[in-house]
N, C-alpha and C positions, 0 to 999 in steps of 0.2 A: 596530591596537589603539589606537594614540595617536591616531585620530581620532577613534574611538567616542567616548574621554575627552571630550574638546575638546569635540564634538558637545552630549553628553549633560551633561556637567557645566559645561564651558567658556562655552558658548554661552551656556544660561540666565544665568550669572551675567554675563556682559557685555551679557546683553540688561536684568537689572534694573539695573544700574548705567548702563549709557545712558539708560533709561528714568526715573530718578532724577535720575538732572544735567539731560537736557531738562526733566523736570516742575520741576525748580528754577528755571531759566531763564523759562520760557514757563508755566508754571504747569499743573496738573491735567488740567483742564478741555481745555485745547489740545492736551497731549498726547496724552489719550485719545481725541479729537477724531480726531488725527492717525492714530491704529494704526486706529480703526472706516475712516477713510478709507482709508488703505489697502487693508484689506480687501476694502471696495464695489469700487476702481477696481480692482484686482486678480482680483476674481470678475467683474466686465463683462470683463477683459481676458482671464481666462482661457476663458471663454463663447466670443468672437467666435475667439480664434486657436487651439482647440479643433474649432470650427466650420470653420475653414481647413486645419484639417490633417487633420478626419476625410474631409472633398470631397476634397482630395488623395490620402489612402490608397487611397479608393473608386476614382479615376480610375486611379489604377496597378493597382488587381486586375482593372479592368474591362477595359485593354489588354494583360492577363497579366503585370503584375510584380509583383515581389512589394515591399511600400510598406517594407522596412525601414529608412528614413530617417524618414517618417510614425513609424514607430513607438517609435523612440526618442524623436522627439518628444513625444509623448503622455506617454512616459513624465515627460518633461520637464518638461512642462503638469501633471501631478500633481502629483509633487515640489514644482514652484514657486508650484501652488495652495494646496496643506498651509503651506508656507513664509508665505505671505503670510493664511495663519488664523491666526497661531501670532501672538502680541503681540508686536512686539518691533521697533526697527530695523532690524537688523542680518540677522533673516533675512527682513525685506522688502524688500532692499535684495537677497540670493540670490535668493529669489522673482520678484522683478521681471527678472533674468537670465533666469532661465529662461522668465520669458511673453515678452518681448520679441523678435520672431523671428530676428534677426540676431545678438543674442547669444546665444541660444538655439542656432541653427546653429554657432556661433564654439565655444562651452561644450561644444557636442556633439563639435566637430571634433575640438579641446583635448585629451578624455576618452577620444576613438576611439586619438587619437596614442600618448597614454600607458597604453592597454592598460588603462585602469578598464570600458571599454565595448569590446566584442566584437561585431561583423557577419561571420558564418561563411553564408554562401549557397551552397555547393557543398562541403556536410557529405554529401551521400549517393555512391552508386558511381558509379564512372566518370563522375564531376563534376555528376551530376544531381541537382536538388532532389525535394522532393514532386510539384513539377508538370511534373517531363518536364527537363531541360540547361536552363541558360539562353539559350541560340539559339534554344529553340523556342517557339512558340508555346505559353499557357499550355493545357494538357490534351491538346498533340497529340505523338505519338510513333512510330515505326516499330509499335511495335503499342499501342494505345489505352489497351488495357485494362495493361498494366504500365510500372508507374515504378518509378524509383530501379534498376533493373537494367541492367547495361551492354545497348546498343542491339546489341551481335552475339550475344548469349545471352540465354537466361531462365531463371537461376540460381533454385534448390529459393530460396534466400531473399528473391525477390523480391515487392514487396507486389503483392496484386493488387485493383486496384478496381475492379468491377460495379456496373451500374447504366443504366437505361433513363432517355431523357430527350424531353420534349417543348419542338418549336420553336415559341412561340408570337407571332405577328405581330401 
C-alpha cells in the first residue's frame, strides 16, 4: 500500500519539483527539450529491443519452449515504455532501466528473487505443462491427443485436444 502512495502521490510531486529546480537552472526551453528527448530516444529504444525480444520468444516456441524469460521481458519493455511518455526525470531514468537490456535482465532477476515476479512452468499434473513435461518435445506425448494428464493414466480430467493438421513443404 505504501507504494501505491509514493507511486501515485509521491512520484508526481518529485517529478514537478525536479522539473522546477532543472527549468531554474537550464531554463524552460532545455528542459522541455530534455523530457520530448527522452521520449524519441526511449520510443526508438523501446522499438528495436522490442523487436529483439519478440525474434527471441518466436525462436523458443519454434524449438518447443516456452519463452517465459521473453515474456517478462515484454512486460518490462511496456512498463519502461509508459515510464519514459510520462514527463518527468525520475521515471525516465526507471524507464530507461527497464529498456536497457542488461538492466532490464538484472531488474527482472532482482523481482524474480524477491517474490514480486512469479515463473510457475510445471503448474499442471504430474509436472506437465500445456504442452506435454518439459522433457518433451513441444506437442509430443505417449498419447498425442492428451496433456496435462499423468503419462500412466488418462484421468476423467484430462484436457483433450483434437485436431487435423497439414505438412506443408
Amino acid at each position: 500500500m505504501r507504494f501505491l502512495f509514493v507511486m501515485f502521490i509521491g512520484l508526481p510531486i518529485i517529478e514537478m519539483w525536479l522539473l522546477i529546480k532543472v527549468g531554474t537552472v537550464i531554463g524552460a526551453f532545455p528542459t522541455i527539450a530534455m523530457v520530448a528527448a527522452t521520449a524519441v530516444i526511449g520510443a526508438a529504444l523501446l522499438k528495436q529491443q522490442g523487436i529483439d525480444t519478440l525474434t527471441r520468444a518466436q525462436q523458443r516456441l519454434n524449438s518447443g519452449q516456452v519463452p517465459a524469460t521473453e515474456i517478462l521481458e515484454g512486460l518490462m519493455l511496456a512498463v519502461g515504455g509508459a515510464l519514459l511518455l510520462t514527463p518527468g526525470f525520475v521515471t525516465d531514468a526507471i524507464g530507461f532501466v527497464c529498456l536497457i537490456a542488461p538492466l532490464r535482465r538484472l531488474l527482472i532477476a532482482a523481482l524474480i528473487k524477491r517474490g514480486v515476479m512469479q515463473v510457475q512452468m510445471n503448474q499442471f499434473h504430474g509436472g506437465a505443462g500445456p504442452f506435454g513435461s518439459a522433457n518433451q518435445e513441444f506437442g509430443a506425448g505417449p498419447d498425442s491427443r492428451v496433456y496435462g494428464a499423468p503419462s500412466d493414466s488418462k484421468s476423467a480430467d484430462a484436457v483433450i485436444i483434437e485436431g487435423e493438421y497439414k505438412k506443408e513443404e
